[in-house]
Structures are given as structure tokens and as C-alpha cells.
C-alpha positions in Angstrom: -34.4 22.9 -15.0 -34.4 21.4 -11.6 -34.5 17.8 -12.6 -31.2 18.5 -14.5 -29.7 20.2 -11.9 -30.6 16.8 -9.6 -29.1 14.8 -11.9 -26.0 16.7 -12.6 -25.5 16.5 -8.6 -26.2 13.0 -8.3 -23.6 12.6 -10.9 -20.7 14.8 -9.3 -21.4 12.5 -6.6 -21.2 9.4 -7.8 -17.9 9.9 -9.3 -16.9 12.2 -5.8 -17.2 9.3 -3.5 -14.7 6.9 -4.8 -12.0 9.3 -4.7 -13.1 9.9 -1.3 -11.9 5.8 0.4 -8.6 5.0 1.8 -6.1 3.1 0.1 -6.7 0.7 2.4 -10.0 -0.6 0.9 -7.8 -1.1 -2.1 -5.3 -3.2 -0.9 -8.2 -5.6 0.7 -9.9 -5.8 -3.0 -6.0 -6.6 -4.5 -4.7 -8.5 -1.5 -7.6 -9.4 0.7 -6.3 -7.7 3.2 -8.5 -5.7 5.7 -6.1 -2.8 7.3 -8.0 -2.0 11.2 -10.2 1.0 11.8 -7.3 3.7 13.1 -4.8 3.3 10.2 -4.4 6.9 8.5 -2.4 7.2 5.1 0.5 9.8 5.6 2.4 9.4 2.9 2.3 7.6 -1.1 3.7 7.8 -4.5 3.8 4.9 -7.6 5.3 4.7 -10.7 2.5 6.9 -12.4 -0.3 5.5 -14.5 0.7 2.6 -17.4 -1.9 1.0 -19.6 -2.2 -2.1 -18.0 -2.4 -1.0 -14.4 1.2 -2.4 -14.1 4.2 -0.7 -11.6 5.2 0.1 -7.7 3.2 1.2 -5.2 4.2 3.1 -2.0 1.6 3.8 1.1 2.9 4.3 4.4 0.4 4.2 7.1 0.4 5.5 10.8 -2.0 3.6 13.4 -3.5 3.6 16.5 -2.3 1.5 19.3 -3.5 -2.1 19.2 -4.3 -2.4 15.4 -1.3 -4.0 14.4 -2.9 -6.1 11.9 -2.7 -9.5 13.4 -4.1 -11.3 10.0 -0.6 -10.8 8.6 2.1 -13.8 8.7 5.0 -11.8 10.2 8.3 -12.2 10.3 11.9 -12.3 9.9 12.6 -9.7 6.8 14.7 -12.1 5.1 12.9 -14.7 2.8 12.7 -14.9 -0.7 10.4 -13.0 -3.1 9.6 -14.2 -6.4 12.2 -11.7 -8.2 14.8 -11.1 -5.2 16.7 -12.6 -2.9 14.6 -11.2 0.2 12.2 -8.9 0.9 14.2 -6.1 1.6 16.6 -6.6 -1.3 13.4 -6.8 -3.1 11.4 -3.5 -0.9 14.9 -1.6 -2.5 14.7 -2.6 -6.0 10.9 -1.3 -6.2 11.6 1.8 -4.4 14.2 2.8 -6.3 11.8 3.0 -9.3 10.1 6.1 -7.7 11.8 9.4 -8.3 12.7 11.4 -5.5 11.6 9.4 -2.4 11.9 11.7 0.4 14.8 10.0 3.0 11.7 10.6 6.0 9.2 7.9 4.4 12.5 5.4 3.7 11.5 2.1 5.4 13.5 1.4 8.7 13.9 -2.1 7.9 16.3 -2.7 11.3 12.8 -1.9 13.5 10.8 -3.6 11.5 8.9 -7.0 11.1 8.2 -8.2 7.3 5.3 -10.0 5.2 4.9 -11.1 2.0 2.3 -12.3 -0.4 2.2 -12.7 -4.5 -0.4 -13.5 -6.9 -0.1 -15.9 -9.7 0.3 -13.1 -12.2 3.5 -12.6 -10.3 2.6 -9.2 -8.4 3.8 -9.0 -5.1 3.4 -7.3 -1.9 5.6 -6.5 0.9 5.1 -5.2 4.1 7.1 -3.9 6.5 5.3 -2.6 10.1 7.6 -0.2 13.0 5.6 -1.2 16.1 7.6 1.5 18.0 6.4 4.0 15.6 3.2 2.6 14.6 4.0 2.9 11.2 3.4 0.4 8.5 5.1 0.4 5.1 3.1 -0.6 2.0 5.1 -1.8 -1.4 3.5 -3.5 -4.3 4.7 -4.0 -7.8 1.8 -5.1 -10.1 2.7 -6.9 -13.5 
């Protein structure tokens, strides 16, 4: 009876512990990617779950001073994306696919410096980061 009772907790936690890491180790496996120690999720919501794995993403992410993520090519907000004109044109199309974003996690794209990156399968990713407000504004839309 004990032995089962091991196994059935060695079980719970198997399948306890992935629930339990950050979005940020999953945007280094999709993006490569590694967010600094001292980012904290505050805020998300997607599309909801498809078949494929397909749809928008949205994490927003307040950091600790000096963890700006200096791997990322940042700049200017207004190049082309694969589907829109710029990144913001293209930040606004994907979050207006998620129902009732509250107006507080809207991205301040004035105060903000942009970077992109897509995968051949045509997914992107767009982020915006609020160095005043140590904030940093996740989008992706997977195909």
C-alpha cells in the first residue's frame, strides 16, 4: 500500500512541476530567448487552446533594474513584420484578437523600444520594453 501511495506522489509531481516554470522558459524554447533572473509575469491571456497550437499570445513582464535584456536587437517601433506594415500596426492586429484586454496591460508603444523576430513557419514575435516602467510587453502569434 505504501509503494502505491509513492508512486501516486511521484506522479502528482511529475505533472506539478511543469506547471510550476515561468513563461519565460517558454519563450527561450520557442524563441531562444533567455528573459534575466528578476523578470516576474504580471499579467497574460491568448486566444485559448486550438489543435495545432496556433494563435496570440500576451505576457507582460515587470523587472528588476538592470535586466533589460540586452540579447534583444532594439529599436525604432516602426519596421515591417511579415503580415503588417510595422510592428505596432502589427502588436494591434494580434491584440485585438483577445477578448476584453483590460486598458492597464495596453502597450504604451510612445515609451517604448521594439524587437522583432519570425520563424520560417511564419510565427512572429514582438516585443515592446518601458524602461521607465520596467515593464516588457510579450506578443506572439503562432501559425
Amino acid at each position: 500500500m505504501k509503494r502505491i501511495a509513492a508512486v501516486f506522489a511521484l506522479l502528482a509531481v511529475l505533472f506539478w512541476l511543469p506547471g510550476c516554470t515561468s513563461y519565460a522558459s517558454t519563450i527561450e524554447k520557442n524563441w531562444g530567448l533567455r528573459l534575466p533572473d528578476g523578470y516576474r509575469e504580471v499579467y497574460s491571456a491568448d486566444t485559448g487552446a486550438s489543435f495545432h497550437g496556433d494563435g496570440i499570445r500576451y505576457h507582460v513582464f515587470q523587472y528588476e533594474e538592470g535586466a533589460a535584456l540586452p540579447d534583444a536587437a532594439w529599436g525604432e517601433a516602426g519596421g515591417p513584420t511579415i503580415y503588417a506594415s510595422g510592428v505596432t500596426a502589427a502588436a494591434e492586429d494580434f491584440l485585438g484578437e483577445l477578448e476584453d484586454l483590460p486598458a492597464q496591460w495596453r502597450i504604451p508603444y510612445a515609451d517604448c523600444v521594439a524587437a522583432y523576430d519570425s520563424q520560417e513557419d511564419n510565427s512572429e514575435l514582438l516585443l515592446f520594453l518601458d524602461e521607465t516602467t520596467r515593464t516588457l510587453y510579450v506578443v506572439e502569434s503562432f501559425l
